[in-house]
C-alpha positions in Angstrom: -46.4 33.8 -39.3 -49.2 36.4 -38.6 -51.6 37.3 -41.5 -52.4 40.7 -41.9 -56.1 41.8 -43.2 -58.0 45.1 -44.1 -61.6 46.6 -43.3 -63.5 49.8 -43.5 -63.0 52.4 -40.7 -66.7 52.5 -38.6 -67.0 48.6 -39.0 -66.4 45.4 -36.6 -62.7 45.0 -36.2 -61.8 41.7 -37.8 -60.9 39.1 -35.1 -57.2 39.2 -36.1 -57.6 42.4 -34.7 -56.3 42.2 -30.8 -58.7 43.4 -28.3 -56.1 45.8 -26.9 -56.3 47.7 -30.0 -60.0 48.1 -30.1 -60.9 51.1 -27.4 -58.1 53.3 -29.7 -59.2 52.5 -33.1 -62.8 53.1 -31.9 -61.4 56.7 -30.3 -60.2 57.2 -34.0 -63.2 56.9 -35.8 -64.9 58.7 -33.6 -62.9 61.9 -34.2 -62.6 61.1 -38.0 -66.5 61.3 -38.1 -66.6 64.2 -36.8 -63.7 65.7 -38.2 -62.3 67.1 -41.7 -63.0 63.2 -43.0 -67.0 62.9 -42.3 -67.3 63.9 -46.4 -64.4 62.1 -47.7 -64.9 58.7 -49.1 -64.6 55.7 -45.6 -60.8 55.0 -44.8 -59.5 51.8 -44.5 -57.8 49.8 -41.8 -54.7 48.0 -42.5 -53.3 45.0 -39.6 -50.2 44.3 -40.4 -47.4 42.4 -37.4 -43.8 44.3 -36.8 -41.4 42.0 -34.5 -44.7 40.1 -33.7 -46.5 43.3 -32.4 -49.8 44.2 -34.5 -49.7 47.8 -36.3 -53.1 49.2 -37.6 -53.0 51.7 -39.7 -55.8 53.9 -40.9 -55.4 55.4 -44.6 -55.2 58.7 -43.3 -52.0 57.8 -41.7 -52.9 57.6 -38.2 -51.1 54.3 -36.1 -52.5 52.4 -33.8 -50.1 49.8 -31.8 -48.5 48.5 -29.1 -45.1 49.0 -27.5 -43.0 46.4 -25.7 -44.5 46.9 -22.5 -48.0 45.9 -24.6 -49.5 49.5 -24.1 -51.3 50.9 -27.0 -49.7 53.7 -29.0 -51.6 56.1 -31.0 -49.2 57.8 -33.8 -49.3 59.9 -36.8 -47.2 58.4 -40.0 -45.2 61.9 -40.4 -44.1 60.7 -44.2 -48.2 60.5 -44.6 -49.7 63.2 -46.9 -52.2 64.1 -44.7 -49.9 64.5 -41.8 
C-alpha cells in the first residue's frame, strides 16, 4: 500500500513524490506563477496511487502522471471548476 501526502505548489516535492514527476510539476508552477493564479492564495499538491501509478494533482485541477509505458502525462481534470 502506497501513502498518499499533500504540499504547497512552489515547494520541495515530498520524497513520495517520484522523480519522474518532478520536471512537469516544476513546468506547472512555473506557468501558474505567472499566470491568472500569481494573486490567488498558493495551490496545493495532492499524491495520490491509481493501479500503483502516482497521480499529482494541483488544486486548480491540473494532473500530473504517468501512463503504462511510465511517460509523464500532463492533464486538465475537465469536471474541475476552473477547467
Amino acid at each position: 500500500m502506497q501513502l498518499g501526502t499533500r504540499w504547497d505548489a512552489r515547494t520541495t516535492p515530498p520524497k513520495a513524490v517520484p522523480a519522474e514527476l518532478h520536471p512537469q510539476i516544476a513546468a506547472v508552477e512555473n506557468l501558474i506563477s505567472e499566470g491568472q493564479w500569481a494573486s490567488q492564495p498558493t495551490p496545493r499538491w495532492t499524491l495520490t496511487w491509481l493501479e500503483g501509478r502516482p497521480v499529482a494533482e494541483l488544486d486548480t485541477g491540473v494532473i500530473v502522471t504517468l501512463d503504462r509505458d511510465g511517460e509523464v502525462i500532463v492533464r486538465h481534470d475537465e469536471d474541475d471548476e476552473f477547467a
